[in-house]
NUTI-803122 format. One record per residue (C-alpha): chain; x, y, z. Coordinates in Angstrom, 1 decimal. Layout:
% residues N
['A'; [X; Y; Z]] ...
This chain:
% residues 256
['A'; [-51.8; -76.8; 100.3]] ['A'; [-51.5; -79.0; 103.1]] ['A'; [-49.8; -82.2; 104.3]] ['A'; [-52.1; -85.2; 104.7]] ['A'; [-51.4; -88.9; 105.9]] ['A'; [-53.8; -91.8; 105.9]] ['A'; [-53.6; -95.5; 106.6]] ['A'; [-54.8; -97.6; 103.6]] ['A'; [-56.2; -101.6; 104.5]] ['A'; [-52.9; -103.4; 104.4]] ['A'; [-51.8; -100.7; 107.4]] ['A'; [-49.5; -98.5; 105.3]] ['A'; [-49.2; -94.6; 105.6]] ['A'; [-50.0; -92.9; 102.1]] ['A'; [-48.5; -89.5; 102.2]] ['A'; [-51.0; -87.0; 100.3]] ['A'; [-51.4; -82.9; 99.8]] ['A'; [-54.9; -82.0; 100.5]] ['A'; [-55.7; -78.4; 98.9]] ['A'; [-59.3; -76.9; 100.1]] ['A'; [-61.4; -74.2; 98.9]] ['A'; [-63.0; -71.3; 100.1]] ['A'; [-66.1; -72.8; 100.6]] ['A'; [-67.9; -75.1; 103.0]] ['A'; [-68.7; -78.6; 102.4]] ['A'; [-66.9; -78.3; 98.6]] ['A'; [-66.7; -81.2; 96.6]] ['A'; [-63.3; -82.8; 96.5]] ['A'; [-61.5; -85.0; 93.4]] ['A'; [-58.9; -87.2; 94.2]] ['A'; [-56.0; -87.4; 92.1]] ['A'; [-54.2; -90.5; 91.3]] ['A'; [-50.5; -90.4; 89.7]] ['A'; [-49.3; -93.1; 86.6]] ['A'; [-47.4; -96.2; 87.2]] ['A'; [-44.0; -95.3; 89.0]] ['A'; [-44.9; -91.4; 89.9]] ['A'; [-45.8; -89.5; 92.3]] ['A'; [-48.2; -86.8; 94.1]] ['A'; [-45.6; -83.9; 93.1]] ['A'; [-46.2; -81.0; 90.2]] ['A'; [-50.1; -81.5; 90.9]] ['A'; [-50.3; -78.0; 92.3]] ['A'; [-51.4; -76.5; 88.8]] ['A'; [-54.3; -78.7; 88.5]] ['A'; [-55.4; -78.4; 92.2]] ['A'; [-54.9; -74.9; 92.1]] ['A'; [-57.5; -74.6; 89.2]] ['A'; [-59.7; -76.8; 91.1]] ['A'; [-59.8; -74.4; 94.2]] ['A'; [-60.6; -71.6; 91.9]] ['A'; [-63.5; -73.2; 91.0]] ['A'; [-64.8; -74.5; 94.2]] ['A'; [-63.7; -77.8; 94.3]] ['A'; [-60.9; -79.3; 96.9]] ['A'; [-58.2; -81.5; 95.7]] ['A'; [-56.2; -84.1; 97.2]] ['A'; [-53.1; -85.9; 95.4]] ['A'; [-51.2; -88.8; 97.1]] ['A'; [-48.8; -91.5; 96.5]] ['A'; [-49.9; -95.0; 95.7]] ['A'; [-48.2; -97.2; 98.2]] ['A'; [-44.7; -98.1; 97.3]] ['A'; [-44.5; -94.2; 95.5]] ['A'; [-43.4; -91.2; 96.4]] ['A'; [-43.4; -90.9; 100.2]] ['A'; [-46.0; -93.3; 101.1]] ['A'; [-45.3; -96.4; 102.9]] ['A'; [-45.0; -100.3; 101.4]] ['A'; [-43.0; -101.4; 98.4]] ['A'; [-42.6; -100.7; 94.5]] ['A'; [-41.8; -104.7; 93.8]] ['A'; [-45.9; -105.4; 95.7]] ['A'; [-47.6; -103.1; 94.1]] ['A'; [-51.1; -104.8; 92.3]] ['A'; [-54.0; -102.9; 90.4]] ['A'; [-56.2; -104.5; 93.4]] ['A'; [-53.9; -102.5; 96.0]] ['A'; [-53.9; -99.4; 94.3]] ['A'; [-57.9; -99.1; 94.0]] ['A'; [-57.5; -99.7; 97.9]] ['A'; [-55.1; -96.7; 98.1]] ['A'; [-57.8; -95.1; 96.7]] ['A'; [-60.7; -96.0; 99.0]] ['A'; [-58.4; -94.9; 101.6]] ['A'; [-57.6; -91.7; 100.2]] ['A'; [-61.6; -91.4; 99.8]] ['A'; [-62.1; -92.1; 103.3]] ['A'; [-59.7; -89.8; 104.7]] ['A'; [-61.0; -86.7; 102.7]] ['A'; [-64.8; -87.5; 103.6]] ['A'; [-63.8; -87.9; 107.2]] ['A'; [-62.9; -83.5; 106.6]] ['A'; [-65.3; -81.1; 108.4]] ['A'; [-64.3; -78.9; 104.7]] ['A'; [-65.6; -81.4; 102.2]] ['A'; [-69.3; -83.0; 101.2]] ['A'; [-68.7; -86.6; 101.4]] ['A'; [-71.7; -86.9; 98.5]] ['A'; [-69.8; -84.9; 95.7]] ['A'; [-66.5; -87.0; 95.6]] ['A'; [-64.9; -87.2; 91.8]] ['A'; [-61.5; -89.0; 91.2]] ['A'; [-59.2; -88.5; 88.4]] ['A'; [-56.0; -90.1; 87.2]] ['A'; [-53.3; -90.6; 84.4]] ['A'; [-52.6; -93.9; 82.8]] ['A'; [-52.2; -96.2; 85.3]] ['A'; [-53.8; -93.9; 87.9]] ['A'; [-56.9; -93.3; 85.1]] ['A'; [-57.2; -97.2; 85.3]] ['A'; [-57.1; -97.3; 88.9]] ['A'; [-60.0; -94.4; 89.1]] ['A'; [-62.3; -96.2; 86.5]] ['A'; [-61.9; -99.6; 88.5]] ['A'; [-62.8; -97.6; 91.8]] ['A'; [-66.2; -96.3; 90.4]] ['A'; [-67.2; -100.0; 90.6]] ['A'; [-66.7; -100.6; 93.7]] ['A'; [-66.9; -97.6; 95.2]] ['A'; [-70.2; -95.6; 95.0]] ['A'; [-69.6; -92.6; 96.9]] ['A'; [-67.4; -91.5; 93.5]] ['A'; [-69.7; -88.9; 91.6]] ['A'; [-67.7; -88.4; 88.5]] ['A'; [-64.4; -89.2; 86.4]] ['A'; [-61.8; -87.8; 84.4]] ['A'; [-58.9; -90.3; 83.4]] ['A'; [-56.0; -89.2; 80.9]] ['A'; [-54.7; -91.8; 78.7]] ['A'; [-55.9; -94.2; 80.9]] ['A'; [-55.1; -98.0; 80.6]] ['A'; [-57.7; -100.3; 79.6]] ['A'; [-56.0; -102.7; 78.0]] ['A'; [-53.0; -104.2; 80.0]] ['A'; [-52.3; -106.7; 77.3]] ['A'; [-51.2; -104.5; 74.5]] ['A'; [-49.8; -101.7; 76.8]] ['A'; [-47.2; -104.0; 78.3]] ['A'; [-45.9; -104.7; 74.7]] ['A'; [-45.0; -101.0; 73.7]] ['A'; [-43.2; -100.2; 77.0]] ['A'; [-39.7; -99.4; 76.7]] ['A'; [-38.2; -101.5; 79.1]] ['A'; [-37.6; -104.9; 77.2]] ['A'; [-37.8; -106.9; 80.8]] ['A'; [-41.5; -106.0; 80.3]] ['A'; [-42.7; -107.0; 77.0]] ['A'; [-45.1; -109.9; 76.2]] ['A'; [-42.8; -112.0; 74.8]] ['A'; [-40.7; -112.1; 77.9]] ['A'; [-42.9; -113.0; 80.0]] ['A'; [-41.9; -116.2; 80.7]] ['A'; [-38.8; -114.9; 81.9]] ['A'; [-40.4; -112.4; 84.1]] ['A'; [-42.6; -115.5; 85.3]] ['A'; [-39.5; -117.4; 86.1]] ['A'; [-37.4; -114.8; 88.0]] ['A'; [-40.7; -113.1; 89.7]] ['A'; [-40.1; -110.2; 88.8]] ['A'; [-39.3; -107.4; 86.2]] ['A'; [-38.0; -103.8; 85.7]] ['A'; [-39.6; -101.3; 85.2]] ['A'; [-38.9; -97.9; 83.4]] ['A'; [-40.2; -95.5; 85.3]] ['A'; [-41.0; -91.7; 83.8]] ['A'; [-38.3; -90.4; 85.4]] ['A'; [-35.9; -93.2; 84.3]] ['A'; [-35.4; -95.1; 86.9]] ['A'; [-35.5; -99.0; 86.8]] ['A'; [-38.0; -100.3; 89.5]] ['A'; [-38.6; -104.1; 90.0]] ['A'; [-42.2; -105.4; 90.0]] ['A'; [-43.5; -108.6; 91.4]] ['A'; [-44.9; -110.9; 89.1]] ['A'; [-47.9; -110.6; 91.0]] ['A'; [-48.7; -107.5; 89.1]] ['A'; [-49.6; -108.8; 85.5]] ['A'; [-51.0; -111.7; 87.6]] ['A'; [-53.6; -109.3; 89.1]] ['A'; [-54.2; -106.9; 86.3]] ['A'; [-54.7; -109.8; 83.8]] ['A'; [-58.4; -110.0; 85.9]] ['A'; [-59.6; -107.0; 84.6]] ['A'; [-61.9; -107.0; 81.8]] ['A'; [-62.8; -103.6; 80.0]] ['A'; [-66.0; -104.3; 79.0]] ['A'; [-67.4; -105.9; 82.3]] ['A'; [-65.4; -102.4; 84.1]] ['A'; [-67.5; -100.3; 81.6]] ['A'; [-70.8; -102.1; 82.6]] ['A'; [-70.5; -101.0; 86.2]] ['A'; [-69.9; -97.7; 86.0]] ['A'; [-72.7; -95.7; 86.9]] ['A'; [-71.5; -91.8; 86.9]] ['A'; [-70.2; -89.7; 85.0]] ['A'; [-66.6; -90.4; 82.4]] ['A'; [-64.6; -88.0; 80.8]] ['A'; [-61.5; -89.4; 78.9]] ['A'; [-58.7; -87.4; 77.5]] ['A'; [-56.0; -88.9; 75.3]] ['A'; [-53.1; -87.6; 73.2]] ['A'; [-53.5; -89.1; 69.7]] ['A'; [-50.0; -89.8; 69.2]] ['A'; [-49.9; -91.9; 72.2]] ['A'; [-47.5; -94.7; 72.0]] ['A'; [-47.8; -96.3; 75.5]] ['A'; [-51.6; -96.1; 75.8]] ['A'; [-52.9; -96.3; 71.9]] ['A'; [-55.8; -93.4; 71.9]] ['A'; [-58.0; -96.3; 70.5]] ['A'; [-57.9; -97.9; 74.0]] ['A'; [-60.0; -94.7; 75.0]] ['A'; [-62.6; -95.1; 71.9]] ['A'; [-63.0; -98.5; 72.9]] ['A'; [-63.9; -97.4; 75.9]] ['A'; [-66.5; -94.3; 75.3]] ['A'; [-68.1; -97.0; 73.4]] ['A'; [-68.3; -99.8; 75.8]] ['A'; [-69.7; -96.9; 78.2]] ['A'; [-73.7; -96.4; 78.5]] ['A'; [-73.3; -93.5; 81.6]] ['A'; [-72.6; -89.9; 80.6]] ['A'; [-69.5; -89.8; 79.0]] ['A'; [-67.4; -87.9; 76.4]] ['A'; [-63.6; -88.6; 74.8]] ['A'; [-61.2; -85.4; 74.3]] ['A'; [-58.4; -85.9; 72.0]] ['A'; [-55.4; -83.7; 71.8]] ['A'; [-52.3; -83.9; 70.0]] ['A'; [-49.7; -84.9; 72.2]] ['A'; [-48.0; -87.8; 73.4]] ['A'; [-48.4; -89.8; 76.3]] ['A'; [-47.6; -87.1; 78.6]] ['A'; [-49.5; -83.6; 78.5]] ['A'; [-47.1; -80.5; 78.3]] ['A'; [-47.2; -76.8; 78.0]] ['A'; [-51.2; -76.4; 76.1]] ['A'; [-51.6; -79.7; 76.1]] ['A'; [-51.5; -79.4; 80.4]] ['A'; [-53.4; -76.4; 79.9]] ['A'; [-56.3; -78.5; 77.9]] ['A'; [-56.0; -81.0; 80.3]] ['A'; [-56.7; -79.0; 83.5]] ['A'; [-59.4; -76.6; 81.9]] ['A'; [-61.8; -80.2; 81.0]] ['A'; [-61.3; -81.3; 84.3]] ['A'; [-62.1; -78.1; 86.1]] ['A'; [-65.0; -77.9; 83.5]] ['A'; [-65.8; -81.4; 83.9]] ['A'; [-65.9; -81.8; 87.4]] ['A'; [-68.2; -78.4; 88.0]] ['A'; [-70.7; -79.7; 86.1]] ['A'; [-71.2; -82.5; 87.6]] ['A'; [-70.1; -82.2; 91.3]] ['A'; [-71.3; -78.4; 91.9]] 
């Protein structure tokens, strides 16, 4: 594991931890943390992913973790950015092929990894866990009661909310952020993307509903498959263990 930095468009530094492999020119997965996270306790996954030939690289979105810019700015738009920039910085590496880049991510960070396929061509493949697709209904089961629908006028009004993060910790978000993510539309996301999906979701989800992810496989027309496992929102324990064998799987077959 190693240290990486990188300047996304807005000029922030994003802090990341690039892992490689023992091979030349390896493919290389990006990994993209949920809504209020971070880069950190990735090293299970990425370890996996060296072991089968692929490097890793997990960073914080801007306004996470140790990266530059603020919480309160963050926007969907932004964060597929962050990505871009993450992208750019791995394929600029003498240690990875810049033609066998997957991404992956967890709820917000599976959203952000679906919307970067559309844009973004050099990504090869996919794996999002409990991924978001549907900001409208998500917003309503959060915790925080600053962030439900019905409130929204008040969050309108003061510009911002508070949100609960995983670790418990209130952060404020800008207005701007349901502003932005209310342009997203699942069905025109699935239509652009071209390479291969694999979606994995706990069916006793209660942030991200696991029919968020049915809908999805089904609005999909490029290789694709849905695994479902019963856990939460968050994987733990087997449920981890799942989680990082159908990635490792996943992203073999189709970047090796």
């Amino acid at each position: 594991m190693q240290e990486a930095q990188f300047v996304n468009n807005r000029g922030e530094k994003l802090a990341g931890i690039f892992c490689r492999t023992e091979k030349e020119k390896a493919p290389c997965v990006i990994i993209c943390h949920g809504l209020g996270s971070s880069k950190d306790n990735k090293e299970p996954l990425m370890k996996a992913f060296s072991e089968g030939g692929l490097a890793s690289m997990a960073f914080d979105f801007s306004g996470h973790g140790e990266s530059q810019g603020s919480f309160e700015k963050l926007t969907v738009t932004n964060a597929v950015a962050d990505s871009k920039a993450a992208i750019d910085y791995v394929s600029s590496l003498a240690s990875v092929d810049a033609n066998r880049i997957g991404i992956m991510g967890h709820s917000f960070g599976g959203s952000v990894s679906l919307l970067a396929a559309t844009i973004d061509k050099r990504i090869k493949s996919i794996v999002a866990s409990a991924p978001v697709t549907d900001f409208n209904e998500t917003l309503t089961l959060l915790a925080d009661f600053d962030t439900r629908m019905g409130n929204l006028a008040v969050w309108k009004a003061k510009g911002y909310t508070h949100y609960l993060s995983y670790d418990q910790k209130y952060l404020k978000l800008g207005y701007t952020f349901l502003e932005d993510v209310m342009k997203y539309d699942a069905k025109n996301l699935a239509k652009k993307i071209k390479c291969p999906v694999l979606l994995i979701h706990g069916n006793k989800d209660k942030i991200v509903p696991m029919h968020q992810s049915e809908k999805m496989l089904n609005l999909l027309s490029c290789e694709k498959d849905l695994k479902k496992l019963e856990c939460g929102h968050y994987f733990e324990e087997q449920d981890l263990k799942n989680l990082i064998e159908f990635s490792q799987n996943w992203f073999i077959k189709w970047l090796s």
